[in-house]
PAGURO-315574 format. One record per residue (C-alpha): x, y, z negated; residue in one letter; residue number from 1. Coordinates in pm, whole numbers, plus 32768, in hexadecimal, padded with zeros to 4 digits. Each point is the difference from the previous one (the first is absolute). Layout:
BEGIN
NODE, px, py, pz, code, pos
NODE, X, Y, Z, A, NUM
...
end
This chain:
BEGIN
NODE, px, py, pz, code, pos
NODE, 8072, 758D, 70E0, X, 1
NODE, 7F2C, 7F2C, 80DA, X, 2
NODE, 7F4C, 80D5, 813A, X, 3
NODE, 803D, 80B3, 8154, X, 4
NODE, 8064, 815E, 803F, X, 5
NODE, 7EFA, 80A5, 80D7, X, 6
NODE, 80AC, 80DC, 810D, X, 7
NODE, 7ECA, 80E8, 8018, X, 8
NODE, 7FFD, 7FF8, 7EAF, X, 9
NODE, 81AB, 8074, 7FF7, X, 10
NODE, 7FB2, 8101, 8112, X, 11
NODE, 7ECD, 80B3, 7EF5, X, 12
NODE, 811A, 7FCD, 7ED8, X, 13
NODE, 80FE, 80D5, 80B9, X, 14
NODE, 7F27, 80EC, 8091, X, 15
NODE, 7F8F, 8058, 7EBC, X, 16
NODE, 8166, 8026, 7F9C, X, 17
NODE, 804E, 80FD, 815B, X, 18
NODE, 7EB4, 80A8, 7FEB, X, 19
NODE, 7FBD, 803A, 7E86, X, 20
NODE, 7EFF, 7F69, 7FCD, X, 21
NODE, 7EED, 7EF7, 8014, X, 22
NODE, 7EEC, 80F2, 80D0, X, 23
NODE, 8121, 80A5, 80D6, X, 24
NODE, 807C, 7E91, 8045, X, 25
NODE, 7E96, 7F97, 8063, X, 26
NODE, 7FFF, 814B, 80FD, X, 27
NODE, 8157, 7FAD, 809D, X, 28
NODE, 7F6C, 7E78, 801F, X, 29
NODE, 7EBB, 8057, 8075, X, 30
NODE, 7F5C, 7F19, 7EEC, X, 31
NODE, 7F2F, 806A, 7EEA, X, 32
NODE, 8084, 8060, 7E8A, X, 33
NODE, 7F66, 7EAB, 7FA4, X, 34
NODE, 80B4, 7F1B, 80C5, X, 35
NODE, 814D, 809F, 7FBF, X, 36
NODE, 7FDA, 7FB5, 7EAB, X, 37
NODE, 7F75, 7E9C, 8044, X, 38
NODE, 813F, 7FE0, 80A2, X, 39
NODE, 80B3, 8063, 7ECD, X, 40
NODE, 7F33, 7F37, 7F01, X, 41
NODE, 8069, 7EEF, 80F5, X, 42
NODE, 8157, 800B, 7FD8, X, 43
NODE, 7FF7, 8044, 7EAF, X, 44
NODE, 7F3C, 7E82, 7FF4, X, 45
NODE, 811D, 7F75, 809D, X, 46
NODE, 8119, 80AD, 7F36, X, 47
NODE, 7F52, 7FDC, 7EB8, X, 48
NODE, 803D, 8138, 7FCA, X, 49
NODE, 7F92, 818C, 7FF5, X, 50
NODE, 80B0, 8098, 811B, X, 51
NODE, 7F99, 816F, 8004, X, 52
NODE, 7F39, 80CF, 7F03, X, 53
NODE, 7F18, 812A, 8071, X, 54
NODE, 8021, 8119, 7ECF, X, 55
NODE, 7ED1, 80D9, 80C8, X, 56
NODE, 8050, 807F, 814F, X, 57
NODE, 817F, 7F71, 7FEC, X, 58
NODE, 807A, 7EBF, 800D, X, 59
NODE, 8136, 7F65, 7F7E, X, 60
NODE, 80A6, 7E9D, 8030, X, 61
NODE, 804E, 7F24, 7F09, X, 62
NODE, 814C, 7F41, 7FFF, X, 63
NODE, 7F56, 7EDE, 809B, X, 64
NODE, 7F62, 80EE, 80CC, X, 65
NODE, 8170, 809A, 805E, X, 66
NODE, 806A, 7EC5, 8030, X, 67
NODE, 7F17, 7F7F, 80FC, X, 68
NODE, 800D, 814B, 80BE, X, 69
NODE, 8165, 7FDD, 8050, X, 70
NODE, 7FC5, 7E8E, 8072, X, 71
NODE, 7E95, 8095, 80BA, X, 72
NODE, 80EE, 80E0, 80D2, X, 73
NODE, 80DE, 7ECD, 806A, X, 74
NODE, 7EF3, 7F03, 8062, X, 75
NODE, 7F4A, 80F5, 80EE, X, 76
NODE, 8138, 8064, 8098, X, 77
NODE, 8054, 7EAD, 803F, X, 78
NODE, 7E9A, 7FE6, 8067, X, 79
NODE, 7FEE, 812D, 80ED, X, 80
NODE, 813C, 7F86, 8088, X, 81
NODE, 7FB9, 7EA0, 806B, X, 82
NODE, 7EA0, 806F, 80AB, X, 83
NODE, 80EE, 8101, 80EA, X, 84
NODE, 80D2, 7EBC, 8050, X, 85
NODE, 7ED9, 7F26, 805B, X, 86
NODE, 7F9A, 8151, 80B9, X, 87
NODE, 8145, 8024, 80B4, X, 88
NODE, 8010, 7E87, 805A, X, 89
NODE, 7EB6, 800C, 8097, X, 90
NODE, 8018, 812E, 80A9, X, 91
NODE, 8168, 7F5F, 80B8, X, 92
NODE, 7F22, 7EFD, 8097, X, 93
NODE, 7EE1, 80CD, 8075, X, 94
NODE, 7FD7, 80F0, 8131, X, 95
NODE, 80D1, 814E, 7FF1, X, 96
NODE, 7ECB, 80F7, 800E, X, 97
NODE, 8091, 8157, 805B, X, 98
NODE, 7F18, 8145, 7FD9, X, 99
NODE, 8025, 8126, 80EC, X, 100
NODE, 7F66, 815F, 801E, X, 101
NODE, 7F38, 8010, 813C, X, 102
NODE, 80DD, 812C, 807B, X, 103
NODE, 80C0, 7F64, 8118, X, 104
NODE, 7FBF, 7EC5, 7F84, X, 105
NODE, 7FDC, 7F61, 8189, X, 106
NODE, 8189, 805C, 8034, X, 107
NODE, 8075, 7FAA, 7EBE, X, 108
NODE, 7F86, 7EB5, 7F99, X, 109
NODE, 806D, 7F64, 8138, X, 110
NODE, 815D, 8027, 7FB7, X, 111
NODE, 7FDE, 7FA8, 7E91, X, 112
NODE, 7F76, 7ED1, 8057, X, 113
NODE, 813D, 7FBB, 80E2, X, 114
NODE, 80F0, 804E, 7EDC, X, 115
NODE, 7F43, 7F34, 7ED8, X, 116
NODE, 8013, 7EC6, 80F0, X, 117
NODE, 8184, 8020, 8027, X, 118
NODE, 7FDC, 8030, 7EA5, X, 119
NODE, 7F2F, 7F15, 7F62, X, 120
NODE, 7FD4, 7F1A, 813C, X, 121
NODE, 7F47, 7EDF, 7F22, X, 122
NODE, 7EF9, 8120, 7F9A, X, 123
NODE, 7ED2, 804F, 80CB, X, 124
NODE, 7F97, 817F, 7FC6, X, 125
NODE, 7EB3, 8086, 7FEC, X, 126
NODE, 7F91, 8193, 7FEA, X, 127
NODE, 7F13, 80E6, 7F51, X, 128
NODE, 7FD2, 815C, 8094, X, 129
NODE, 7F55, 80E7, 7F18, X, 130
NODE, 8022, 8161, 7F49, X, 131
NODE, 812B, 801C, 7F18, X, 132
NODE, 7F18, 7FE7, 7EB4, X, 133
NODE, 7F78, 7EC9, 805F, X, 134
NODE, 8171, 7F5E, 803A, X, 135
NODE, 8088, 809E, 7ECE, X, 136
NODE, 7EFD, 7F4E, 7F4A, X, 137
NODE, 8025, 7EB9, 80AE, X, 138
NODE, 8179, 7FE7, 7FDC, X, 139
NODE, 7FAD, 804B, 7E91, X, 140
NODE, 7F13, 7EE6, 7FEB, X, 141
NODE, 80F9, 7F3B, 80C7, X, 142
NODE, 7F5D, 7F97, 811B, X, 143
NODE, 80F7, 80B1, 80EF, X, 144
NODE, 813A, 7FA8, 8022, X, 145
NODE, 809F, 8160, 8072, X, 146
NODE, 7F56, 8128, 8081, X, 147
NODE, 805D, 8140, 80E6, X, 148
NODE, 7F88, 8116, 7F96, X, 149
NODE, 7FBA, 8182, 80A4, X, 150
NODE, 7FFF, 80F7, 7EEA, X, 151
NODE, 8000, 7FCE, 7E93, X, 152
NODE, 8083, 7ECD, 7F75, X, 153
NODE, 7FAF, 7F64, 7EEE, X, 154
NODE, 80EC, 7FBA, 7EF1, X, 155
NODE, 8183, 804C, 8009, X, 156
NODE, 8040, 7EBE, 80B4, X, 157
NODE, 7FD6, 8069, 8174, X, 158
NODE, 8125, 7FE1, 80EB, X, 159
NODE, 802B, 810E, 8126, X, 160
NODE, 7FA6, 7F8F, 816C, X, 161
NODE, 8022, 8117, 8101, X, 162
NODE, 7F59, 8102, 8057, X, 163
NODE, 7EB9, 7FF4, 80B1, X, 164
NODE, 7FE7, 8117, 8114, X, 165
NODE, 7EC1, 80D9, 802A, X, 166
NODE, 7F30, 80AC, 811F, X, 167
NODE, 7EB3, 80AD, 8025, X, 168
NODE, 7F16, 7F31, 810D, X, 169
NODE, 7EB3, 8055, 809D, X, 170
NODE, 7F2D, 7F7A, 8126, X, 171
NODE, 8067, 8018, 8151, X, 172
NODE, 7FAB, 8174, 8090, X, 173
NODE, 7F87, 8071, 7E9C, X, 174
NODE, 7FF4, 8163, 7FAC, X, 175
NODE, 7FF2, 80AB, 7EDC, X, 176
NODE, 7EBC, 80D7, 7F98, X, 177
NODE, 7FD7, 8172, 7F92, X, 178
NODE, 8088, 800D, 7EB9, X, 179
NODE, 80A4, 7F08, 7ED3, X, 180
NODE, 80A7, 7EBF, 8094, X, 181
NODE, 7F17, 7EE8, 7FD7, X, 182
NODE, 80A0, 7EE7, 7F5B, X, 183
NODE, 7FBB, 7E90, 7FEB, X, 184
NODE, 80A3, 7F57, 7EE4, X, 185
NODE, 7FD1, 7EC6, 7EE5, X, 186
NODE, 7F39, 801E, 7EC4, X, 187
NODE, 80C4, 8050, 7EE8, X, 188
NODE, 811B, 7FCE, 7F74, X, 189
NODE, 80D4, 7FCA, 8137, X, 190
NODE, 8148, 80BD, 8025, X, 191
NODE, 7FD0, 8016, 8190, X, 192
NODE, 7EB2, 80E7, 7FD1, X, 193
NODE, 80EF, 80A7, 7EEE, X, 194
NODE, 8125, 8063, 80ED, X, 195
NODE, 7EF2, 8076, 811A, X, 196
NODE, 7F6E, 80ED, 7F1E, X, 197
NODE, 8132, 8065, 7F6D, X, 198
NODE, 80C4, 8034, 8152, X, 199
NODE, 7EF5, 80D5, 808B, X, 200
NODE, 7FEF, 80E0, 7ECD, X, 201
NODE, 8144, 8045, 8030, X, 202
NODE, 8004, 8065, 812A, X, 203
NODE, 7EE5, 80F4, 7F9E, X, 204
NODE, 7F0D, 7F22, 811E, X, 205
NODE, 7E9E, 7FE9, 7F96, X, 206
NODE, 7F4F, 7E8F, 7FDE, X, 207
NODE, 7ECD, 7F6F, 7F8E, X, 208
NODE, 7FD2, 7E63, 7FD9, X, 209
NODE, 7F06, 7F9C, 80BC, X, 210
NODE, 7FE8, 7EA3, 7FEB, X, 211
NODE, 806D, 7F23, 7ED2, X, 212
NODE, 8041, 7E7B, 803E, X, 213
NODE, 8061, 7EC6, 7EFB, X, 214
NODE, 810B, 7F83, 80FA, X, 215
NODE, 80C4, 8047, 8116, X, 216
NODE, 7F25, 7F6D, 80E4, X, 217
NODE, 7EFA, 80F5, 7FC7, X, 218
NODE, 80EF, 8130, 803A, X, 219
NODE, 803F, 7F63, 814D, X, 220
NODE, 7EAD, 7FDB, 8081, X, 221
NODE, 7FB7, 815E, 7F70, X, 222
NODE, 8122, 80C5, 80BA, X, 223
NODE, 7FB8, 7F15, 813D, X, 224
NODE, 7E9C, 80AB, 7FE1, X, 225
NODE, 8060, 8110, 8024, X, 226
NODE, 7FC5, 80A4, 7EA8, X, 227
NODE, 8161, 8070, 7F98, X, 228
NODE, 8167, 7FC2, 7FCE, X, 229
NODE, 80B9, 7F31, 7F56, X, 230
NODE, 8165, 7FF6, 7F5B, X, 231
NODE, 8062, 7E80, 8036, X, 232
NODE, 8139, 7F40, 803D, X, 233
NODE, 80F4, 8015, 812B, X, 234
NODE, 80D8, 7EC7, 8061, X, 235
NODE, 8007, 806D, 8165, X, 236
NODE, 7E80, 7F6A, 80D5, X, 237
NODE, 7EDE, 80E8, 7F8A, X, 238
NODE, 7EDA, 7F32, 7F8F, X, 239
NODE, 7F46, 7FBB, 810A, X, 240
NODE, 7EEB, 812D, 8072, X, 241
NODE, 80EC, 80FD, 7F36, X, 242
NODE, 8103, 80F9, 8056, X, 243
NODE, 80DA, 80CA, 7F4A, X, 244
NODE, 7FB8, 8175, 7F9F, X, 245
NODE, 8115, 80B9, 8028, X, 246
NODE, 7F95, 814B, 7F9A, X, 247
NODE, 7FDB, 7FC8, 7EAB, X, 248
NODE, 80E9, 8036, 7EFA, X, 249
NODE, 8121, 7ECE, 8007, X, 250
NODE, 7FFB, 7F1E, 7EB1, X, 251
NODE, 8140, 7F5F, 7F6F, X, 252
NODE, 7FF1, 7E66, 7FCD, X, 253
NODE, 7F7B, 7F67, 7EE6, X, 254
NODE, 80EB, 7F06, 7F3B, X, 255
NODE, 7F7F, 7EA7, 7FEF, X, 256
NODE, 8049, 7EF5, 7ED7, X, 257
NODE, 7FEA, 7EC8, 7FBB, X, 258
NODE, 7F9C, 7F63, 7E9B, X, 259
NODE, 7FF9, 7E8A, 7F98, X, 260
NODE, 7F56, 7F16, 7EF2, X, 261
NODE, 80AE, 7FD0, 7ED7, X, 262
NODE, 80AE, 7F15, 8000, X, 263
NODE, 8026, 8009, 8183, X, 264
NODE, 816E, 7F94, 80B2, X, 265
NODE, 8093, 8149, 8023, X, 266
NODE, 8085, 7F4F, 817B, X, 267
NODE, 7E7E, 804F, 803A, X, 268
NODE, 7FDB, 8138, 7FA9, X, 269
NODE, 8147, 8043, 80B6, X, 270
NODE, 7FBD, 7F4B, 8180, X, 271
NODE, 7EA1, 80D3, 7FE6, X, 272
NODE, 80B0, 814E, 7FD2, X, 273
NODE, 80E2, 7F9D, 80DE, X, 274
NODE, 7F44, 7FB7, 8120, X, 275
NODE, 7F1E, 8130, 7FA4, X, 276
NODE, 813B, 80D2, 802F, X, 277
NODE, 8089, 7F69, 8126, X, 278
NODE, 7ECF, 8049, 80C4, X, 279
NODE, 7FE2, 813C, 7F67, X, 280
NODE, 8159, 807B, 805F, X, 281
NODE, 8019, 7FD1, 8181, X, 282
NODE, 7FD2, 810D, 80F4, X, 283
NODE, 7ED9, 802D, 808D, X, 284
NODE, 7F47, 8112, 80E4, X, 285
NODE, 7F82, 814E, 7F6F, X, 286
NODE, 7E6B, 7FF4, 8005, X, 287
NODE, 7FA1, 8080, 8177, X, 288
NODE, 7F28, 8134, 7FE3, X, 289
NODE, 7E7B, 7FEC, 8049, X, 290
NODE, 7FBF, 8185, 7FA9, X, 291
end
C-alpha cells in the first residue's frame, strides 16, 4: 500500500459513519454530495480497496471500510489534539485578552488588571468590552482568553463572581411625566432591560421604553437627556450627570460570571472571578435619592 491518508478525506469517511450517510455527511461538512464521495473514492485509491457500499439510500462499510474507520477515528483525534497544543502554546506567549460586559466595566477592570499582573506578571493584558453574545462567540472562536459575563452564560463552564448590585438613575432634577414610566434601555437581548421591565411589572408600575440603544453608552447619553430612566449598575459614584431614583421599585443584584477558552489555565479564570468578587463584595453607600 503505497499513498497518503487525506485527513479531509478521514473526517468525510467518519462523518458518513456518525451521520448515515454520504448526503447527511456532505450537510454536517458543508461540502457538496460530490466531493464527499471524491473523498471516499480517494481513499479507496490508496487502500486498494472498496471501503463502503451504498445499497440505495443506506450505506454500509466493508471490512476494509471497518477497518479504516476505527483507525479514521484515531488519526483525527490525534490530529484535533495536537492543533489545541500548538493553540495552547501560542496562546501562553501572547497577550491575556480579557472580555467584559460594559455594565460597570470602569470599576471592575481596574482591579482585574491589578490581580492578573500579580498573577501572570510576565503577561501584558488587553480588553474587549462588548454585549455578552459577541464574547460568547469570541471565547468560542478563541480569541479571548476569559470573559465576565452579566446574564446568561454560555455553556456549563462559567464560574460564579459576585453579585453585581442594581439602581434606577435619571438626570439631575428629572421628573416623571403623566402616565407609564418612560424607560431607556439596550436593544435586545440584554438581561438589564429584562429585570427593569420585570421589576416594574411587579410592582404593578406602568412603563413604556422610550429610547432603545446598541450599548451602554447610548443609554447614558439618553437618560442624561433627559428622556427617561434607567436601571444601571451601583458600585457607589453615580455616573456622572445622573442620580439615583429612589421612588421606584428596588431591584435585587444580578450575579456575574466568568467563562474561559478552552483550554484556558483555570488560575485565569479563577484571579478574574476573584477580583470581580472582591470588588463586588465591599461595602459601599446606598444610592442617594434624586426623587
Amino acid at each position: 500500500m503505497v499513498g497518503v491518508l487525506d485527513i479531509v478525506a478521514l473526517r468525510s469517511l467518519t462523518s458518513i459513519a456518525d451521520c448515515g450517510g454520504f448526503r447527511r455527511a456532505a450537510d454536517s461538512l458543508h461540502l457538496s454530495q460530490s466531493a464527499v464521495s471524491q473523498h471516499v473514492r480517494r481513499l479507496e485509491q490508496v487502500c486498494g480497496r472498496r471501503l463502503v457500499e451504498r445499497r440505495g439510500n443506506a450505506v454500509r462499510f466493508t471490512p476494509g471500510g471497518a477497518l479504516l474507520l476505527a483507525e479514521a477515528r484515531k488519526i483525527l483525534a490525534a490530529h484535533d489534539d495536537a492543533l489545541d497544543r500548538l493553540r495552547t502554546a501560542d496562546a501562553a506567549e501572547r497577550d491575556l485578552v480579557i472580555g467584559s460586559t460594559e455594565h460597570a466595566a470602569d470599576l471592575l477592570l481596574p482591579s482585574i488588571t491589578a490581580r492578573l499582573r500579580t498573577c501572570f506578571p510576565d503577561r501584558a493584558v488587553r480588553f474587549r468590552i462588548d454585549r455578552g453574545k459577541q464574547l460568547n462567540d469570541r471565547l468560542d472562536e478563541g480569541a479571548l482568553d476569559a470573559s465576565l459575563f452579566i446574564g446568561d452564560v454560555r455553556g456549563g463552564d462559567a464560574h460564579p463572581a459576585g453579585m453585581l448590585p442594581l439602581a434606577w438613575y435619571a438626570a439631575a432634577g428629572w421628573r416623571p411625566p403623566p402616565g407609564p414610566i418612560p424607560l431607556v434601555v439596550i436593544d435586545e437581548p440584554c438581561t438589564i432591560r429584562r429585570r427593569a421591565l420585570q421589576a416594574l411589572g411587579q410592582s404593578r408600575v406602568d412603563a413604556s421604553v422610550v429610547c432603545e440603544a446598541g450599548h451602554l453608552a447610548g443609554v447614558l447619553h439618553a437618560a442624561r437627556a433627559g428622556l427617561g430612566v434607567a436601571l444601571l449598575a451601583h458600585l457607589g459614584t453615580p455616573p456622572e450627570g445622573l442620580e439615583a431614583r429612589r421612588d421606584l421599585p428596588p431591584v435585587d443584584p444580578e450575579p456575574l460570571h466568568v467563562r474561559g477558552r478552552r483550554g484556558a489555565p483555570a488560575a485565569l479564570v479563577g484571579a478574574v472571578a476573584e477580583a470581580a468578587s472582591t470588588l463586588l463584595s465591599r461595602p459601599r453607600p446606598a444610592p442617594r435619592p434624586g426623587g
